[in-house]
Jmol script that loads the backbone (N, CA, C; Angstrom):
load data "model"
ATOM      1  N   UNK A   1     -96.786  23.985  28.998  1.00  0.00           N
ATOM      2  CA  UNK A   1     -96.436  23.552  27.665  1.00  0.00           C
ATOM      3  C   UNK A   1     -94.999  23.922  27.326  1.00  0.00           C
ATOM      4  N   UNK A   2     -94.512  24.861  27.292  1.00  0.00           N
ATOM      5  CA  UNK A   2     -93.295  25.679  27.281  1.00  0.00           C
ATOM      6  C   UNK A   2     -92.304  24.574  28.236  1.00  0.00           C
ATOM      7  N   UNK A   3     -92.873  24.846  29.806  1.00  0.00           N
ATOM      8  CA  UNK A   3     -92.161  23.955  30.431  1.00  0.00           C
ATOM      9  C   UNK A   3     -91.760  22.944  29.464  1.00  0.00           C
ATOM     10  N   UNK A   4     -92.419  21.802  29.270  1.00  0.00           N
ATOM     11  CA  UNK A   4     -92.562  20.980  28.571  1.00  0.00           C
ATOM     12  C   UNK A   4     -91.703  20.923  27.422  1.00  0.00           C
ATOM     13  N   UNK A   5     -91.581  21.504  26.498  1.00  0.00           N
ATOM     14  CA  UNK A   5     -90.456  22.166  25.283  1.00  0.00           C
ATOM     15  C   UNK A   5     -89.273  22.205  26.111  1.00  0.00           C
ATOM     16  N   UNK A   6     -88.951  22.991  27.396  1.00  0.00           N
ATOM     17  CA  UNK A   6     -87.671  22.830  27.646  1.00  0.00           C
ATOM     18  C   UNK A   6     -87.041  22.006  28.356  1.00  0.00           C
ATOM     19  N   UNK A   7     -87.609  21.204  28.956  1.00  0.00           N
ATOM     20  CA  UNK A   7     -87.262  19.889  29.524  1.00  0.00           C
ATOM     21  C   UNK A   7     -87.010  18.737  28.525  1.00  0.00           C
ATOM     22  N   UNK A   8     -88.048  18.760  27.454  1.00  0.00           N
ATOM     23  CA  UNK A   8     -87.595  17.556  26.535  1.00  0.00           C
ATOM     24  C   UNK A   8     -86.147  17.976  25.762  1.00  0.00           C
ATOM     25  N   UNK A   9     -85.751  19.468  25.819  1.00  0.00           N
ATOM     26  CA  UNK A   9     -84.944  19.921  24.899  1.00  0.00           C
ATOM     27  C   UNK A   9     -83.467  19.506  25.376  1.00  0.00           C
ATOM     28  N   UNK A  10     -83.563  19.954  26.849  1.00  0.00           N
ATOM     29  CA  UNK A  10     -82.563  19.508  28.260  1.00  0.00           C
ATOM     30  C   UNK A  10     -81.902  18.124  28.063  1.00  0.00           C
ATOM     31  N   UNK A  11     -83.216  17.569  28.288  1.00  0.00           N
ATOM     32  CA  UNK A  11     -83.249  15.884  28.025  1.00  0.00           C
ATOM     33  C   UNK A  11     -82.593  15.087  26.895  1.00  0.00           C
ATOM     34  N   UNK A  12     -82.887  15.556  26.100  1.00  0.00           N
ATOM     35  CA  UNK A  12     -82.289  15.170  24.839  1.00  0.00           C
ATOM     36  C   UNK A  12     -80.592  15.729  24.614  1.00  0.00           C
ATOM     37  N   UNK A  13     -80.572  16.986  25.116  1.00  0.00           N
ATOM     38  CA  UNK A  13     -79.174  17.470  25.352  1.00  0.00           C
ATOM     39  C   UNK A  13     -78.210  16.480  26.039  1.00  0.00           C
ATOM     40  N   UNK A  14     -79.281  16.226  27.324  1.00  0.00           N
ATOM     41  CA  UNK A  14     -78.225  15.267  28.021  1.00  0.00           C
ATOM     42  C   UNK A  14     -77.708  14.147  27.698  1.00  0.00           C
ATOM     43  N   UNK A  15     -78.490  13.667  26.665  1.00  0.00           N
ATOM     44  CA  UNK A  15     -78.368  12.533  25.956  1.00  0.00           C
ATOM     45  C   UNK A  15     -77.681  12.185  24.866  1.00  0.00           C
ATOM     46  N   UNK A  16     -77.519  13.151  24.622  1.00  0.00           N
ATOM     47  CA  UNK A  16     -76.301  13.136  23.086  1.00  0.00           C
ATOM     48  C   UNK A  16     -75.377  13.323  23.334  1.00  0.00           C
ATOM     49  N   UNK A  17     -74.076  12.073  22.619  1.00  0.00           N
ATOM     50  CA  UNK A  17     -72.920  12.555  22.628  1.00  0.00           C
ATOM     51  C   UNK A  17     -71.882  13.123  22.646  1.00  0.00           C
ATOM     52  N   UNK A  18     -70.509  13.192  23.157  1.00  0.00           N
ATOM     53  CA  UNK A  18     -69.830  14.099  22.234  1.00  0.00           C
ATOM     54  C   UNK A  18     -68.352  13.641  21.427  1.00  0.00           C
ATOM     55  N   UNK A  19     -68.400  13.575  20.135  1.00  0.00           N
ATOM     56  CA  UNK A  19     -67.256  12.554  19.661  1.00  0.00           C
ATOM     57  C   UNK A  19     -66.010  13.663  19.615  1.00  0.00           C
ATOM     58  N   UNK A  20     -64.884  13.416  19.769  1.00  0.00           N
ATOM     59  CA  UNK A  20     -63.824  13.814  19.409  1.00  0.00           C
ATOM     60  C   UNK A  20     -62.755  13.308  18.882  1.00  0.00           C
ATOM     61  N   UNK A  21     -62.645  14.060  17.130  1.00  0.00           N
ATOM     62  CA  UNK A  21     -61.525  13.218  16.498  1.00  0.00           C
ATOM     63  C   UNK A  21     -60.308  13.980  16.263  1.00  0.00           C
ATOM     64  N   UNK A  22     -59.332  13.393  16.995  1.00  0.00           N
ATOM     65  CA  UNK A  22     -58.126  14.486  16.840  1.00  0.00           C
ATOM     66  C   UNK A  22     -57.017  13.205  15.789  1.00  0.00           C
ATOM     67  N   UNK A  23     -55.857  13.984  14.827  1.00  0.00           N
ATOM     68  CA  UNK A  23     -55.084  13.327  14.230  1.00  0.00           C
ATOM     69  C   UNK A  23     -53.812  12.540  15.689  1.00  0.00           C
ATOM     70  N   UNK A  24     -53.618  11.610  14.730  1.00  0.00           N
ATOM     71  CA  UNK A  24     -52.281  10.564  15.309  1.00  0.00           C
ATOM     72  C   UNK A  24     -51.159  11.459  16.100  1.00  0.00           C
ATOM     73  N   UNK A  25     -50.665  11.271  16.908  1.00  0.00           N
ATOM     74  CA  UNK A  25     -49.220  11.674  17.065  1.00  0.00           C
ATOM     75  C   UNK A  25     -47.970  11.111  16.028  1.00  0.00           C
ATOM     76  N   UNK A  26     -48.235  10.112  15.473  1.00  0.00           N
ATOM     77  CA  UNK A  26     -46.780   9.857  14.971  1.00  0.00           C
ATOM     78  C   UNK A  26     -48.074   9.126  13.336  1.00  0.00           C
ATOM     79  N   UNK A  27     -47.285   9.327  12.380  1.00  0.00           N
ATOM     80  CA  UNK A  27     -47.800   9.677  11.259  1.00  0.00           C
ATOM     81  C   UNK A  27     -48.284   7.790  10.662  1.00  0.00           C
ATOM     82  N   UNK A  28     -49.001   7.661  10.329  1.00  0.00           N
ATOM     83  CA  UNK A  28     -49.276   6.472   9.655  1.00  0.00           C
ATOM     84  C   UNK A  28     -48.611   5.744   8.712  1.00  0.00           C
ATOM     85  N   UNK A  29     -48.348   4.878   9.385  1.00  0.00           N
ATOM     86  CA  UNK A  29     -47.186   3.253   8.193  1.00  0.00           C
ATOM     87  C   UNK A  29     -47.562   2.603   7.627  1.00  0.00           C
ATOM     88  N   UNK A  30     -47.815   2.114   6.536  1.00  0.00           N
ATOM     89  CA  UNK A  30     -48.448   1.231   6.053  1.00  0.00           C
ATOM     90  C   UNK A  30     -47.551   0.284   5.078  1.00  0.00           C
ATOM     91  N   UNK A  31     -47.281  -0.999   5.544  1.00  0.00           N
ATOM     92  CA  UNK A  31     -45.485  -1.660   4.389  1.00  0.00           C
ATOM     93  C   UNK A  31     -46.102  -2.899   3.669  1.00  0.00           C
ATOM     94  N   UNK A  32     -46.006  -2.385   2.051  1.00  0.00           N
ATOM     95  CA  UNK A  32     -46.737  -3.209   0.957  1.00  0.00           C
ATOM     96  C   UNK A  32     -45.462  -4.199   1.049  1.00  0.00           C
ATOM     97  N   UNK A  33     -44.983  -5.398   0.960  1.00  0.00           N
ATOM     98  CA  UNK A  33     -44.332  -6.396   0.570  1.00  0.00           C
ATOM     99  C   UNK A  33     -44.760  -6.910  -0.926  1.00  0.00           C
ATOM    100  N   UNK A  34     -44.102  -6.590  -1.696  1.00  0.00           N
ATOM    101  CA  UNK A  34     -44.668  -6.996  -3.036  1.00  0.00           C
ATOM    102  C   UNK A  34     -43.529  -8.040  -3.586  1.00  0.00           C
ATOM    103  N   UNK A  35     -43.788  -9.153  -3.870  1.00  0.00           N
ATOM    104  CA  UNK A  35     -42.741  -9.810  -4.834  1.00  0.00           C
ATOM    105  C   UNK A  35     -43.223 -10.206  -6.192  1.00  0.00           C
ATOM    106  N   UNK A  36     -42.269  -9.838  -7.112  1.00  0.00           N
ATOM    107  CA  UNK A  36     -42.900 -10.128  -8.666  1.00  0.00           C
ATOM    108  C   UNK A  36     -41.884 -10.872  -9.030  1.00  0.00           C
ATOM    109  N   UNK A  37     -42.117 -11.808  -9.710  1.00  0.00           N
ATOM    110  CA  UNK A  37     -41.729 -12.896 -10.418  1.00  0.00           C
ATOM    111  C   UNK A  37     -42.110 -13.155 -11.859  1.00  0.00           C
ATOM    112  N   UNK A  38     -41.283 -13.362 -12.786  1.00  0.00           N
ATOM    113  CA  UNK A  38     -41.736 -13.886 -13.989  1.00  0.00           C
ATOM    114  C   UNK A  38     -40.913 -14.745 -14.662  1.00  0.00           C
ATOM    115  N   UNK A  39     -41.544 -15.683 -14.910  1.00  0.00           N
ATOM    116  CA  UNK A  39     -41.012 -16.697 -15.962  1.00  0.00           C
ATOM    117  C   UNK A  39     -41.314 -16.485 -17.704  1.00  0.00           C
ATOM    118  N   UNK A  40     -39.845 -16.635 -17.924  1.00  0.00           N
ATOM    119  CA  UNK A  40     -40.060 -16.778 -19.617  1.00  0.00           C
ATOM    120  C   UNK A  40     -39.854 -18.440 -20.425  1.00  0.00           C
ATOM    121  N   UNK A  41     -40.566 -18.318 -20.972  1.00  0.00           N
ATOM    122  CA  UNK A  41     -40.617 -19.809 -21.862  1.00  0.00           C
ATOM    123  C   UNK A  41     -39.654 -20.071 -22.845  1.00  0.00           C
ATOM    124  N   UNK A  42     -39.068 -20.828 -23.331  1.00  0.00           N
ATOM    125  CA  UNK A  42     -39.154 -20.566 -24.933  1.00  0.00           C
ATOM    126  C   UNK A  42     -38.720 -22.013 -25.333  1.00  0.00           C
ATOM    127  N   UNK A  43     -39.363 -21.836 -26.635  1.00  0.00           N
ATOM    128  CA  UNK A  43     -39.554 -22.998 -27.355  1.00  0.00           C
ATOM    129  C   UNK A  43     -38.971 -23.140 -28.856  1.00  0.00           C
ATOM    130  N   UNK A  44     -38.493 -23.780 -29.141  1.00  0.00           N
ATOM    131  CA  UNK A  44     -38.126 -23.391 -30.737  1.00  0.00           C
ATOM    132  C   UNK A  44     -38.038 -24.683 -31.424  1.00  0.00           C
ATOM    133  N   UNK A  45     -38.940 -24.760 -32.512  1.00  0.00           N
ATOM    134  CA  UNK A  45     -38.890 -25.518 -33.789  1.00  0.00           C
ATOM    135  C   UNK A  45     -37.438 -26.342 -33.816  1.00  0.00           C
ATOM    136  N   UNK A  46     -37.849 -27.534 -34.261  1.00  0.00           N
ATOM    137  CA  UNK A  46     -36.527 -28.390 -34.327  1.00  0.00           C
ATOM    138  C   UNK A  46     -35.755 -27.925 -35.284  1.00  0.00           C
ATOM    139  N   UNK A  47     -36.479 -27.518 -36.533  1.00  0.00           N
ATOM    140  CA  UNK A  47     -35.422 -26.799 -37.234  1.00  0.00           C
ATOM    141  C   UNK A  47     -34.622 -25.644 -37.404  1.00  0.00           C
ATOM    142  N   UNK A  48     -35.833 -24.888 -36.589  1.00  0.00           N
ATOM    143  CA  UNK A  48     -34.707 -23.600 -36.096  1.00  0.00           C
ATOM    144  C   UNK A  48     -33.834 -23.529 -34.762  1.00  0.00           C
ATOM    145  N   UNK A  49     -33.855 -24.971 -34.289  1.00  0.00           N
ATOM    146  CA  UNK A  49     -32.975 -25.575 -32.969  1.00  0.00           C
ATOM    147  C   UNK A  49     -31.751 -25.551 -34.038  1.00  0.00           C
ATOM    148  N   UNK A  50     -31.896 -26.531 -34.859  1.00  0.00           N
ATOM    149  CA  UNK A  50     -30.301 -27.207 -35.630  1.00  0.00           C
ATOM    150  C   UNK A  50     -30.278 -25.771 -36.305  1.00  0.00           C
ATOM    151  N   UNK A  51     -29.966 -24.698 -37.294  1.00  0.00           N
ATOM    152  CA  UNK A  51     -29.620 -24.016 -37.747  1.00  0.00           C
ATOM    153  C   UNK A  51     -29.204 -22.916 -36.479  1.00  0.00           C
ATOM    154  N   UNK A  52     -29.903 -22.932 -35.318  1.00  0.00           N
ATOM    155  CA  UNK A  52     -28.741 -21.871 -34.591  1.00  0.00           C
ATOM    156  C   UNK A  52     -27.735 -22.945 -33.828  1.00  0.00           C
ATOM    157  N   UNK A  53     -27.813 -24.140 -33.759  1.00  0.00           N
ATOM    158  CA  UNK A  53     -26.733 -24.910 -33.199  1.00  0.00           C
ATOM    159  C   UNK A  53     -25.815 -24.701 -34.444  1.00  0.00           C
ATOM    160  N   UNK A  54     -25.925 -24.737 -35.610  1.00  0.00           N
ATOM    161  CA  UNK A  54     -24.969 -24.863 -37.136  1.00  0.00           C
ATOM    162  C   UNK A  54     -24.379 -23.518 -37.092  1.00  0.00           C
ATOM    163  N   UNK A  55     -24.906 -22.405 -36.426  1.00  0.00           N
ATOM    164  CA  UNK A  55     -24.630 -21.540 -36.873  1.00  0.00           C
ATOM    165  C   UNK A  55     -24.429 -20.431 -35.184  1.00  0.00           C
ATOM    166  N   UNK A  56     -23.571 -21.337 -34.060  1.00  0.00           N
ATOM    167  CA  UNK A  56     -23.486 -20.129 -32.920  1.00  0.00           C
ATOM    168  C   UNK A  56     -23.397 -19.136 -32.929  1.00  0.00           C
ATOM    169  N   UNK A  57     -22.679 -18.303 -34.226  1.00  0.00           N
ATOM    170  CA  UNK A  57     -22.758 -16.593 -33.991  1.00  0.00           C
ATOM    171  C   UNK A  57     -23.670 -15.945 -34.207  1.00  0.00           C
ATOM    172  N   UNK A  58     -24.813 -16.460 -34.708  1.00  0.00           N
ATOM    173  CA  UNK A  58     -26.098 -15.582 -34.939  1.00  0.00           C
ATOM    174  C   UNK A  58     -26.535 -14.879 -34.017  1.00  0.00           C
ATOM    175  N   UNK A  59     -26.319 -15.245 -32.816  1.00  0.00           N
ATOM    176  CA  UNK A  59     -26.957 -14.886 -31.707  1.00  0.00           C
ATOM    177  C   UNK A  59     -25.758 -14.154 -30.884  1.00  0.00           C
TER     178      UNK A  59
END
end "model"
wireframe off; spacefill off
backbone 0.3
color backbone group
């Protein structure tokens, strides 16, 4: 019986893995490319078109 216990124990030993995780040699890169863009609108009332055309220095 004993026998038995240490043979399955053996067995199973022999059978299992062994993982090894060691770090990188040279350090991890990772390059975001991001482009942002924005558009602005603008719109303006016909009448507040002609009063800043009447009036260029306002601005």
């Amino acid at each position: 019986m004993t026998r038995m216990i240490i043979v399955s124990v053996l067995g199973a030993a022999s059978l299992s893995g062994c993982v090894n995780v060691s770090a990188p040699d040279k350090p991890i890169e990772i390059n975001l490319n991001i482009k942002v863009t924005q558009d602005v609108v603008v719109r303006l009332d016909g009448e507040a078109k002609q009063v800043i055309q009447q009036n260029p220095g306002i601005f």
